[in-house]
KOLVEXBA-440681 format. One line per 4 residues: for each residue x, y, z of N, C-alpha, C. Coordinates in Angstrom, 1 decimal, padded with zeros to 4 digits. Example, Ala and Ser with C-alpha at 12.3 -4.5 7.8 and 13.67 -1.06 7.14 Angstrom:
2
013.2/-005.7/007.8/012.3/-004.5/007.8/013.2/-003.3/007.8; 012.8/-002.2/007.1/013.7/-001.1/007.1/012.9/000.0/007.9
This chain:
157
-045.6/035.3/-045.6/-044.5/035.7/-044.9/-044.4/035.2/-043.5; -045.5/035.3/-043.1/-045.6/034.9/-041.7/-045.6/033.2/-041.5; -045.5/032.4/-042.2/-045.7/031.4/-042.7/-044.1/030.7/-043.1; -043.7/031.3/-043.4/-042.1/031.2/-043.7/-041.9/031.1/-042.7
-041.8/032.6/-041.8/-040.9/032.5/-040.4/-041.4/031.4/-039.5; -042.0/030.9/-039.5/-042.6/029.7/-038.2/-042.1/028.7/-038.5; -042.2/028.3/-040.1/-041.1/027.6/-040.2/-039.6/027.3/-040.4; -039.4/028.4/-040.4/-037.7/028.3/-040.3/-037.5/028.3/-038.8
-038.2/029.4/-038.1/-038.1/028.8/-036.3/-038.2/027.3/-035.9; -039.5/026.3/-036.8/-039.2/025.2/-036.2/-038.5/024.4/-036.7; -037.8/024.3/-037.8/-036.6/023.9/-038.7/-035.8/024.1/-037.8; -035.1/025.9/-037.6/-033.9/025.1/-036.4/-034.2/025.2/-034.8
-035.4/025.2/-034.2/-035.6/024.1/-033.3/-035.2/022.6/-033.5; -036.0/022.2/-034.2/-035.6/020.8/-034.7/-034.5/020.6/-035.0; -033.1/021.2/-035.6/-031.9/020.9/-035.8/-031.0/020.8/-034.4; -031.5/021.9/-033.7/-030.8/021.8/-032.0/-031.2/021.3/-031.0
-032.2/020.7/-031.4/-033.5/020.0/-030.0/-032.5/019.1/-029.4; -032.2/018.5/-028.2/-031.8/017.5/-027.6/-033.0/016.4/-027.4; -032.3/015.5/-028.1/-033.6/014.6/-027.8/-033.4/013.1/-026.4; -034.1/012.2/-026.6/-033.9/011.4/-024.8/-032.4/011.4/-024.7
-031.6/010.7/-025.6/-030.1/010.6/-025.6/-029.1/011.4/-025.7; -029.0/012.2/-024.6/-027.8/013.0/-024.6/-026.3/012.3/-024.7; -025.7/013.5/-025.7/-024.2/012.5/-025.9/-023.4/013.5/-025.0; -023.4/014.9/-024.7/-022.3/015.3/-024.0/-023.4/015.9/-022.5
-022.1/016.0/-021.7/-022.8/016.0/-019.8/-022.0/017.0/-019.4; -022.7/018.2/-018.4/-021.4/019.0/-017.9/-020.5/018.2/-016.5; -019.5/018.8/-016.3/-019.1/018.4/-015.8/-019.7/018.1/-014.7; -020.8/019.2/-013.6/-021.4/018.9/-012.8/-022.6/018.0/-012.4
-022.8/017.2/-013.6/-023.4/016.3/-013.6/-023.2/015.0/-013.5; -021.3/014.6/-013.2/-020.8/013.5/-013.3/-020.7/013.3/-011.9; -020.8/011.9/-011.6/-020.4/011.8/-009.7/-019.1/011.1/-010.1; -018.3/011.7/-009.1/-016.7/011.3/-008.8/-016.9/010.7/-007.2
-015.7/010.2/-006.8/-015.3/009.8/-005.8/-013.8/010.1/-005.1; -013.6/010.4/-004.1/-012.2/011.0/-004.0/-012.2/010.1/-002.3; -010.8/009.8/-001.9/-010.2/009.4/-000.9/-009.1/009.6/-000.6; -008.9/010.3/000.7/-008.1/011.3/000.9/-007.9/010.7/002.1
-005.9/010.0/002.5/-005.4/009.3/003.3/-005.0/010.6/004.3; -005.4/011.1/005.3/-003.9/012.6/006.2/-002.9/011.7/007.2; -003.3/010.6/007.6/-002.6/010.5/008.2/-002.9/008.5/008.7; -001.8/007.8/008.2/-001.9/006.3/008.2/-000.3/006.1/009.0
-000.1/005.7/010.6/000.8/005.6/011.3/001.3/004.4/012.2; 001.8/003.9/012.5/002.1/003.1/013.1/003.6/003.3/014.4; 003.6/002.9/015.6/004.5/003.3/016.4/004.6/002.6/017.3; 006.2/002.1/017.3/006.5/001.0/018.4/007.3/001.8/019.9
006.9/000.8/021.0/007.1/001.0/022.1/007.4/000.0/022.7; 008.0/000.1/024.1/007.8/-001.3/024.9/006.8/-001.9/025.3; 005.6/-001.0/025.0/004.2/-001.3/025.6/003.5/-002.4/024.5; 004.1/-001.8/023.4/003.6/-002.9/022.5/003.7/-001.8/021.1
002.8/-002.0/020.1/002.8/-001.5/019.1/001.3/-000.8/019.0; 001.3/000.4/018.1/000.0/001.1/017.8/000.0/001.8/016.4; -001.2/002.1/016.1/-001.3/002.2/015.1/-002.6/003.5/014.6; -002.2/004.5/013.8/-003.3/005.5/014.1/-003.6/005.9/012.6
-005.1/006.9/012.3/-005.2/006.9/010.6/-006.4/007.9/011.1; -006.0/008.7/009.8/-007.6/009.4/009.5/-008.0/009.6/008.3; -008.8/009.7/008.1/-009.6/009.4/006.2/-010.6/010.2/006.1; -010.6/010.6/005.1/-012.2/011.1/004.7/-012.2/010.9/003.1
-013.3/010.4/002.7/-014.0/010.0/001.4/-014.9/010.7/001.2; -015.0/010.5/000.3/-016.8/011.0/-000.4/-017.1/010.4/-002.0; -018.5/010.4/-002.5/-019.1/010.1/-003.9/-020.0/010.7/-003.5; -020.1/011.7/-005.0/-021.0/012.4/-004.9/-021.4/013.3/-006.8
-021.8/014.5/-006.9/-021.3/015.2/-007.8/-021.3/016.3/-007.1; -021.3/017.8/-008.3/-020.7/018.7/-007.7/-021.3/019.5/-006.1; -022.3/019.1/-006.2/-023.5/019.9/-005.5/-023.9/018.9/-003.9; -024.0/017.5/-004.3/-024.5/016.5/-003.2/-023.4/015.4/-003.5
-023.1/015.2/-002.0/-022.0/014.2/-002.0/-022.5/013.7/-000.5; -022.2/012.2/-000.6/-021.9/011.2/000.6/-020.1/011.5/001.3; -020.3/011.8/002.2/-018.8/011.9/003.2/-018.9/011.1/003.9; -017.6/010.1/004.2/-017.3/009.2/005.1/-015.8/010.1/005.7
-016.1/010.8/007.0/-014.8/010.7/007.5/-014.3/009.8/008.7; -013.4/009.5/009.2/-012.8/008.4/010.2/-011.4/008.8/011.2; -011.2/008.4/012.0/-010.4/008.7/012.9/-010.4/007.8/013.9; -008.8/007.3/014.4/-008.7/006.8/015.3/-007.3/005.9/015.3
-007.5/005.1/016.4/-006.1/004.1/017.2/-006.6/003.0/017.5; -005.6/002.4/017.2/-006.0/000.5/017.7/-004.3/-000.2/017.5; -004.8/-001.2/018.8/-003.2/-001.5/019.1/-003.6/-003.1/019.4; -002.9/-004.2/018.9/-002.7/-005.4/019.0/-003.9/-005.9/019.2
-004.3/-005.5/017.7/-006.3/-005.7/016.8/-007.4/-005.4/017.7; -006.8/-004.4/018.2/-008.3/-003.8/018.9/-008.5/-002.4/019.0; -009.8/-001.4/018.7/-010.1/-000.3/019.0/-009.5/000.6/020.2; -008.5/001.3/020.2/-008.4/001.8/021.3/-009.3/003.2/021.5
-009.7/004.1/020.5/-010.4/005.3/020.0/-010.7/005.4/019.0; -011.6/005.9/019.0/-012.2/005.7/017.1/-013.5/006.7/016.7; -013.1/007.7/015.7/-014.5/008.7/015.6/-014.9/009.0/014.2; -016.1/007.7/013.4/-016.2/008.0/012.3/-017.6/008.4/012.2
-017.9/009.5/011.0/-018.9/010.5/010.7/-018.9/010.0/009.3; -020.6/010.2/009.4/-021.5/009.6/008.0/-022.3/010.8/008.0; -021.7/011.5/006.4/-022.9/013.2/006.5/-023.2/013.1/004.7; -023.8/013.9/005.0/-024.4/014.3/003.8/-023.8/015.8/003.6
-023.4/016.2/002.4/-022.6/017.4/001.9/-023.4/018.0/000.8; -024.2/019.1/001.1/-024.4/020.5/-000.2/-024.2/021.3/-000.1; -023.8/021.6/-001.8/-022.8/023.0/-002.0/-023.6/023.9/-001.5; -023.4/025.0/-001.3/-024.2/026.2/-000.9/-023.6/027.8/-001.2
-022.2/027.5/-001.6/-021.1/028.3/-002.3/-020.3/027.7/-003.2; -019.7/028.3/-004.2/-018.9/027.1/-004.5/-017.8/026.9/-004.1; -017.6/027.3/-002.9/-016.2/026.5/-002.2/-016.4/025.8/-000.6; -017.9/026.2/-000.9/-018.3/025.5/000.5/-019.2/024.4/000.7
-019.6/023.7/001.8/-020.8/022.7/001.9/-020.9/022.7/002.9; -022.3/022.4/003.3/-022.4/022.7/004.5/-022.9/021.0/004.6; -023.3/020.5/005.9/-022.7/019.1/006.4/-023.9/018.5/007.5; -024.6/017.2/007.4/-025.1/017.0/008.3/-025.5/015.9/008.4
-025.3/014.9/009.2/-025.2/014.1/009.2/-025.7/013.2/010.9; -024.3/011.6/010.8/-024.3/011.1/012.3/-022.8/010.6/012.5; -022.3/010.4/013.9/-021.3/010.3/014.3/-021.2/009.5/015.4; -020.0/008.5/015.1/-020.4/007.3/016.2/-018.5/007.5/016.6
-018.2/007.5/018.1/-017.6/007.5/019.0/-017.3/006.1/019.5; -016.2/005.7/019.4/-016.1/004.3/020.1/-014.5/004.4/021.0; -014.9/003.6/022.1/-013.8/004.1/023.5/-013.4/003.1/023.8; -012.3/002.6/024.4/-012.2/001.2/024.8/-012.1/001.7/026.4
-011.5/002.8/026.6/-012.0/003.5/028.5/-013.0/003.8/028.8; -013.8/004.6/027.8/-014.7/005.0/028.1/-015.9/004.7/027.4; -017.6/004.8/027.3/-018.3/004.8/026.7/-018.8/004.8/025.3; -019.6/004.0/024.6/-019.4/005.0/023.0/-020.3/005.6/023.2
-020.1/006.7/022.3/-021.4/007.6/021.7/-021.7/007.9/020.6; -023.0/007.8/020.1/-023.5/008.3/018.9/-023.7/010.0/019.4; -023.8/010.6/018.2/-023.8/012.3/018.2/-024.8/012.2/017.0; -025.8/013.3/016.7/-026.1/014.2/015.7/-024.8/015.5/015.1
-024.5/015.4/014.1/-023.3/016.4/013.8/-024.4/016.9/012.5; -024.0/018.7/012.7/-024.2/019.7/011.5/-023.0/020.8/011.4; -022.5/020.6/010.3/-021.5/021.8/010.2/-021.6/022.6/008.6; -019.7/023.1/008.4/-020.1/023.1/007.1/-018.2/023.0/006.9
-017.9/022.8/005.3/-016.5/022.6/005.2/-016.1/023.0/003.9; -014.7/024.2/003.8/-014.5/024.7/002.3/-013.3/024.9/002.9; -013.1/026.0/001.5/-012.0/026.6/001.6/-012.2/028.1/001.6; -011.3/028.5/002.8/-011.0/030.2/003.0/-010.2/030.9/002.0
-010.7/032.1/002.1/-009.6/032.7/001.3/-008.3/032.6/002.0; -006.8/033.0/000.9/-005.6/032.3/001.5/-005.4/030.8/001.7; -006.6/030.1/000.9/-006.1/028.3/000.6/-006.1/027.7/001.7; -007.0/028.0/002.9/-007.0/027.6/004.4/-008.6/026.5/004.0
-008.4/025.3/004.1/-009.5/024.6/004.1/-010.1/024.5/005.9; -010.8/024.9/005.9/-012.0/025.1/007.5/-012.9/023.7/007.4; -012.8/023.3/008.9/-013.8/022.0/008.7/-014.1/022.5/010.5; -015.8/023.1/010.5/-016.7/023.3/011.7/-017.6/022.5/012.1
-017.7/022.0/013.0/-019.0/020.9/012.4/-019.4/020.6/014.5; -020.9/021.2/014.3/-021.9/021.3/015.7/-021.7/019.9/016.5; -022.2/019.4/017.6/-022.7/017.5/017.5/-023.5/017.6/018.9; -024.7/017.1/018.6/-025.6/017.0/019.9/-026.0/015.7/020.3
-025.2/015.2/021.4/-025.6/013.9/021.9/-027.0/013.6/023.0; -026.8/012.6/023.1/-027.8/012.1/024.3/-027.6/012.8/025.4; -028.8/012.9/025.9/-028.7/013.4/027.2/-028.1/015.2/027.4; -028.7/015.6/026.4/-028.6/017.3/025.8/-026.6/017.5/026.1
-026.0/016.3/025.7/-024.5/016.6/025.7/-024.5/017.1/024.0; -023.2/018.1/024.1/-022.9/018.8/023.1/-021.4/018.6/022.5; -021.0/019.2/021.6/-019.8/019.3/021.3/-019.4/020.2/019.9; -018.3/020.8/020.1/-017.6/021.9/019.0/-016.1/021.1/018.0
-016.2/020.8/016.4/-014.8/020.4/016.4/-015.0/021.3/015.5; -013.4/022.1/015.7/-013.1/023.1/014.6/-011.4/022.7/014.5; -011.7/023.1/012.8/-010.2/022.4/012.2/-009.7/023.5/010.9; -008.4/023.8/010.8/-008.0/024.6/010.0/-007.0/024.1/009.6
-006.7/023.9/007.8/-005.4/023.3/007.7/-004.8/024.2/006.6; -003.5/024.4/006.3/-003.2/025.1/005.1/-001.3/024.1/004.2; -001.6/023.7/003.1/-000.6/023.3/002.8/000.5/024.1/002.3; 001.6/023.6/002.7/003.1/024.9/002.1/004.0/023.7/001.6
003.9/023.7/000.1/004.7/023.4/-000.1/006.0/023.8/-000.3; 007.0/022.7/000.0/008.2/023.2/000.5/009.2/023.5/-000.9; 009.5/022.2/-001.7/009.7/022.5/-003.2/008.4/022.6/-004.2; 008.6/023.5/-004.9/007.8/023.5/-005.5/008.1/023.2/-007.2
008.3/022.5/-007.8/008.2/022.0/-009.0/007.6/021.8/-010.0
């Protein structure tokens, strides 16, 4: 009797085993990529023309992702302001990640700076996506960016 049941347990082990080749993946195991345009502008004046954008990307899966975000102005092919952040993103909720990374500042008045940046970035309840994020520069300079955005759409169809 006892001899039966061991084998019928390893019978259907062996019929459900996953062996090296898996054919199906959860979702969370796929890496995606997303790029996300908020704002690509351009604006004429007598002064000349300019031109402004901010982006943020990432590849990643669900848990660890690469973020490229970007910001800035440049007017007749040159930098006028520019602030793009290279972080690393883990989930830590699932509607949140927390963020940490580096951040490079480029000025055409003033100085550039590199920053250390740690934050974190999700969504609030009430559909308010929150983007907090620390940055410690040279010379014990600091800095706070906090961003709240919420979309309404107007028709909705």
């Amino acid at each position: 009797h006892r001899v039966d049941r061991r084998q019928r347990q390893m019978c259907i082990r062996d019929r459900y085993a996953v062996g090296q080749q898996r054919s199906l993946m959860m979702a969370d195991e796929h890496k995606f990529a997303s790029l996300l345009v908020d704002r690509f502008e351009r604006g004429h004046s007598n002064g000349g023309n300019s031109n402004s954008y901010e982006v943020q990307a990432w590849y990643g899966d669900s848990y660890n992702k690469l973020t490229v975000k970007a910001e800035g102005e440049f007017a007749q092919g040159r930098v006028e302001d520019a602030r793009t952040e290279l972080l690393w993103a883990k989930a830590f909720h699932p509607y949140w990640d927390v963020q940490a990374g580096i951040r490079n500042d480029i000025s055409a008045n003033g100085p550039s700076r590199n920053w250390l940046a740690f934050g974190v970035q999700g969504l609030a309840p009430y559909w308010f996506v929150v983007d907090a994020t620390a940055y410690l520069g040279t010379e014990g300079r600091t800095a706070l960016r906090l961003s709240a955005e919420y979309e309404l759409s107007l028709i909705h169809i």
